[in-house]
ZAVEX-440275 format. One record per residue: residue in three letters; y, z, x of N, C-alpha, C in turn. Coordinates in steps of 0.1 Angstrom, whole numbers, padded with zeros to 4 digits, always signed. Atoms other than C-alpha are relative to their C-alpha. Last residue first. Layout:
// ZAVEX-440275
ALAYZXYZXYZX/...
***
This chain:
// ZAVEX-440275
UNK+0000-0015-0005+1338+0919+0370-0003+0000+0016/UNK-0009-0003-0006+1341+0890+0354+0008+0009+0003/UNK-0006-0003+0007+1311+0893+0330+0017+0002+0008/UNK-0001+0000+0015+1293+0868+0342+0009+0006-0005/UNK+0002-0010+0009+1295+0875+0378+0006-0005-0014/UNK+0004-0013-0002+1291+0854+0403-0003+0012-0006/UNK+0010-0002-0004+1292+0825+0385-0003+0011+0008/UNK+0011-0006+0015+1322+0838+0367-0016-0001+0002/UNK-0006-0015+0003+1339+0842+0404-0009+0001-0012/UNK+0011-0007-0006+1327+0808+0415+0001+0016-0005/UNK+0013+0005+0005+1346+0792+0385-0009+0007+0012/UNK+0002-0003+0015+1378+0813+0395-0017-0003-0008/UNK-0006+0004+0010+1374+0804+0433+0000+0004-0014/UNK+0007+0002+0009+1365+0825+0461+0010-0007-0010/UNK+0019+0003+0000+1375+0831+0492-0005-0009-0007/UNK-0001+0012+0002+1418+0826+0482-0016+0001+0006/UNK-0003+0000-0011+1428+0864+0490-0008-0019+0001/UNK-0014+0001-0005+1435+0867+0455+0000-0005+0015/UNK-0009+0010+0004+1400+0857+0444+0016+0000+0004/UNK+0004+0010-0004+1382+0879+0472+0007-0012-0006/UNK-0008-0004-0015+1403+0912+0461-0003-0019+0002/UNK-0008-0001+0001+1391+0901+0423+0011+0001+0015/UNK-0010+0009+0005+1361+0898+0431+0013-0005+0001/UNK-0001+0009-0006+1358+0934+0450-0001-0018-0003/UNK-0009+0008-0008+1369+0951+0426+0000-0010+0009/UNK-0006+0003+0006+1336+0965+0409+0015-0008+0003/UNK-0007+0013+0004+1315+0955+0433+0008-0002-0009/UNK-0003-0003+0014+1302+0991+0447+0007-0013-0002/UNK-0012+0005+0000+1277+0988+0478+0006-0005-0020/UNK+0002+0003+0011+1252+1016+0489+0016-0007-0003/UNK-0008+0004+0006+1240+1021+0519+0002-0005-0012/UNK+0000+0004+0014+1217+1047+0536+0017-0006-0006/UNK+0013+0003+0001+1211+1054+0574-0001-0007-0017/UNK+0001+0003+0014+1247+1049+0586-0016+0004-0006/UNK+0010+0006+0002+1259+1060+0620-0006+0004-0011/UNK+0010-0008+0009+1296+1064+0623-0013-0009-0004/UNK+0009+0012+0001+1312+1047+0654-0007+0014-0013/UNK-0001+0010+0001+1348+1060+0667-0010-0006-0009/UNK-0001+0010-0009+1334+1084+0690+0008-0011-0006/UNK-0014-0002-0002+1332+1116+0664+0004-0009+0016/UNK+0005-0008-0012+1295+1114+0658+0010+0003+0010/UNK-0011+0008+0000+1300+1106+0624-0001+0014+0014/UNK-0004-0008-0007+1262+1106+0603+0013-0001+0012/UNK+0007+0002-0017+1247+1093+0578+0010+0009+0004/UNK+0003-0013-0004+1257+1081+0540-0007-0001+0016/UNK+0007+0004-0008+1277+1045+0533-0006+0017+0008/UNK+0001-0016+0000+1293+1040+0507-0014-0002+0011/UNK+0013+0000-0005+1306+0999+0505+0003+0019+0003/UNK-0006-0014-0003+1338+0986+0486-0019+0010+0003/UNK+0011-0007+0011+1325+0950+0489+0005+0016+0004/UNK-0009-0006+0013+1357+0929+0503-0007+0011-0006/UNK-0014-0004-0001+1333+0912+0528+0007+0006-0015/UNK-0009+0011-0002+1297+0915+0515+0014+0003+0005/UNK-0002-0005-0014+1272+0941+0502+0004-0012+0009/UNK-0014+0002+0001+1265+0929+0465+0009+0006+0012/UNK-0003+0013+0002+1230+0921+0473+0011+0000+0001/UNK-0003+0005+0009+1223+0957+0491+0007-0016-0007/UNK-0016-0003+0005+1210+0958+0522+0000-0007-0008/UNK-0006+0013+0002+1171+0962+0525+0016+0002-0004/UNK+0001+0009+0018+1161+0997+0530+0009-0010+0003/UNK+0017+0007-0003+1149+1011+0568+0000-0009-0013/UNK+0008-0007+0005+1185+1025+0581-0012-0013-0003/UNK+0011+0001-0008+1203+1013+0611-0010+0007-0012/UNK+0012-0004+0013+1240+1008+0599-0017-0001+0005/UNK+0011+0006-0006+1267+1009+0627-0016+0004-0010/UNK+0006-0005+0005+1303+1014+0611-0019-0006+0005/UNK+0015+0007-0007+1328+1012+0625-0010+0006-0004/UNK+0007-0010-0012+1361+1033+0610-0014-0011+0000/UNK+0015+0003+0003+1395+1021+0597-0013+0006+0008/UNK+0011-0003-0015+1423+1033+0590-0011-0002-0005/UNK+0005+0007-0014+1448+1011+0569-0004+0006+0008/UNK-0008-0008-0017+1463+1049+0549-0003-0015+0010/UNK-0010-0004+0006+1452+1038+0507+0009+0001+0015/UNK-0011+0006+0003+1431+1010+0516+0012+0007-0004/UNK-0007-0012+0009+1406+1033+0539+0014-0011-0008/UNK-0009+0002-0002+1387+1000+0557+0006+0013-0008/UNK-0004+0000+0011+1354+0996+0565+0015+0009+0004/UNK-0005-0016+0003+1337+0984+0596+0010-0002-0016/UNK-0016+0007+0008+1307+0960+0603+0011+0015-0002/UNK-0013-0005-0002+1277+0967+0622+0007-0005-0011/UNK-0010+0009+0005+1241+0961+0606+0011+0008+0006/UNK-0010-0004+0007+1208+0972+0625+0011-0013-0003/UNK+0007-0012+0008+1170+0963+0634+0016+0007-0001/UNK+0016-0001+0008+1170+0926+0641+0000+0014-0005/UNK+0006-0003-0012+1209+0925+0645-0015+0000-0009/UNK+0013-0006+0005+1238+0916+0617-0009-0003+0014/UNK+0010+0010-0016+1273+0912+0625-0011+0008-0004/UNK+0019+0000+0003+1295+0920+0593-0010-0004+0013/UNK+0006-0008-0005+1331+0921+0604-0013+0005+0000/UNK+0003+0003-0009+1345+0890+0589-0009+0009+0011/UNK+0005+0013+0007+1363+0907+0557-0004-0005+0018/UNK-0010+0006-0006+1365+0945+0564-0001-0014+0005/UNK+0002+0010-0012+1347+0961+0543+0008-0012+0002/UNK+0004+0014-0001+1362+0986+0519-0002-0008+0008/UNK-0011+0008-0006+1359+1023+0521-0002-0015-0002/UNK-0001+0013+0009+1337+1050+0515+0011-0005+0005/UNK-0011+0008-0005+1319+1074+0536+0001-0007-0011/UNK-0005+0013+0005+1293+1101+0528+0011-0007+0003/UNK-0008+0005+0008+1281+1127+0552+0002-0013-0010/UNK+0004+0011+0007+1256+1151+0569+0014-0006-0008/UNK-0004+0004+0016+1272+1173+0589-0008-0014-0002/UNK+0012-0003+0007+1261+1187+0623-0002-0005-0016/UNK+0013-0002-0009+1295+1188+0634-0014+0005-0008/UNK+0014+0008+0005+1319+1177+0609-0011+0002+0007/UNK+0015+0000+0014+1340+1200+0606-0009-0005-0006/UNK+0015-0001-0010+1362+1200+0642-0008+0008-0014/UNK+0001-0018+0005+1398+1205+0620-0012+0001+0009/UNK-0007-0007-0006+1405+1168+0639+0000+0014-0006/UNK+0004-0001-0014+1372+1153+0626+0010+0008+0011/UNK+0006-0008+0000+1383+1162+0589-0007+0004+0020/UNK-0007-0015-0001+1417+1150+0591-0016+0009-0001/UNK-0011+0002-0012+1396+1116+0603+0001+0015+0004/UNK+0004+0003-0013+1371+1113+0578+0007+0010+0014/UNK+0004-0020+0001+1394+1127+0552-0008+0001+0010/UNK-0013-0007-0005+1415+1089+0564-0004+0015-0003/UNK-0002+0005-0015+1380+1069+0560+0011+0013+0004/UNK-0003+0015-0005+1371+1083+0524+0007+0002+0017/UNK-0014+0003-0012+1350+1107+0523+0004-0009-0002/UNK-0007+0011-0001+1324+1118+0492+0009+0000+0015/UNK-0012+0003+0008+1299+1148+0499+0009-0012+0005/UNK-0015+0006-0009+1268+1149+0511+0012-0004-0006/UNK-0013+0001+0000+1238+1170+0505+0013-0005+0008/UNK-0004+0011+0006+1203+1162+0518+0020-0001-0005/UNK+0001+0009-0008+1201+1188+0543-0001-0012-0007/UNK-0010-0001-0012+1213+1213+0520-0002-0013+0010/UNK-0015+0001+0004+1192+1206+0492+0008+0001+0005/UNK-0005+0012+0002+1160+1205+0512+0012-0001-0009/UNK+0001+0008-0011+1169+1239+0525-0001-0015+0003/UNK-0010+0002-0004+1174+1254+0489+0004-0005+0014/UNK-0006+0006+0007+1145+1243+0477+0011-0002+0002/UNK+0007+0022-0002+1120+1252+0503+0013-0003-0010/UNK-0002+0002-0015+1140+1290+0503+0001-0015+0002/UNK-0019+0000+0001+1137+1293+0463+0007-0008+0011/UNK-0004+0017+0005+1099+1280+0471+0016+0003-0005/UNK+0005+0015-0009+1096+1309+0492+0005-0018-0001/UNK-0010+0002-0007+1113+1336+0470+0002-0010+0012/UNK-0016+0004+0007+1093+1328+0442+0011-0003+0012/UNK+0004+0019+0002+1058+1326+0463+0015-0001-0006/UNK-0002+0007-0009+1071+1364+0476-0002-0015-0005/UNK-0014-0006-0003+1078+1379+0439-0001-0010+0021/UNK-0005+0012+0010+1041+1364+0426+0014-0001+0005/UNK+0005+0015-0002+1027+1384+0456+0008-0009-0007/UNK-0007+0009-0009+1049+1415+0450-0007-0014+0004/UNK-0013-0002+0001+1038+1424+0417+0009-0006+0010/UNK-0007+0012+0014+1006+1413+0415+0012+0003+0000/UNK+0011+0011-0009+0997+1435+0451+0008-0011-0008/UNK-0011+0005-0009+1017+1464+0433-0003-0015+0006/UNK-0009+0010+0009+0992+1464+0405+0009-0003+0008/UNK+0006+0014+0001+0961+1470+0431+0011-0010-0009/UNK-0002+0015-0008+0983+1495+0449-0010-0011-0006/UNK+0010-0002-0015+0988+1523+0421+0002-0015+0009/UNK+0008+0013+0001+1022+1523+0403-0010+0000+0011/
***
């Protein structure tokens, strides 16, 4: 093969392997897999979270919400084990509407093995939480359908 066809050969073969590289670098540094509170934990005693990006889940812990001009505390709760972990939220997007006591809340960032995981992105799940809130006497049945129509 002379060198003017090699040239097209490997050119087109570096830009591939380039943007493979870009692609697989932002994919890694976004990737985060689920936790709940108590894998949290067994994960911080194996020493595997260093450097990790993560997800959390867990339900918030009714009164714990303290809000600040530029972050949200509150901590969530592992219901299957009662551990819980603090959670210091500081990202740049509006917190979610359904982000409240009982709200089973996900919470991506980072767990800096102190006690305090810091949050940049939240995201809050409502399917139960109702229901937690009506048994625990919050909320009443008629506020419950006003909340949600479909009693959910």
């Amino acid at each position: 093969m002379s060198y003017k066809r090699l040239k097209f050969v490997i050119g087109p073969v570096v830009v591939v392997l380039v943007l493979v590289w870009i692609a697989t670098s932002a994919l890694n540094s976004t990737l985060a897999y689920y936790q709940t509170v108590s894998e949290l934990y067994d994960m911080e005693e194996e020493g595997a979270l260093e450097g990790k990006r993560l997800k959390v889940i867990g339900e918030v812990v009714p009164g714990t919400i303290q809000r600040t001009t530029d972050s949200v505390t509150f901590t969530i709760v592992d219901l299957d084990t009662n551990q819980t972990l603090d959670v210091n939220f500081v990202g740049t997007d509006p917190l979610p509407d359904t982000f409240r006591d009982y709200a089973e809340a996900v919470v991506d960032g980072e767990y800096a093995g102190n006690g305090l995981f810091t949050g940049t992105t939240l995201q809050a799940k409502c399917a139960s939480k109702y229901e937690r809130e009506l048994d625990a006497g919050i909320i009443s049945e008629s506020t419950q359908m006003t909340a949600s129509p479909n009693g959910i």
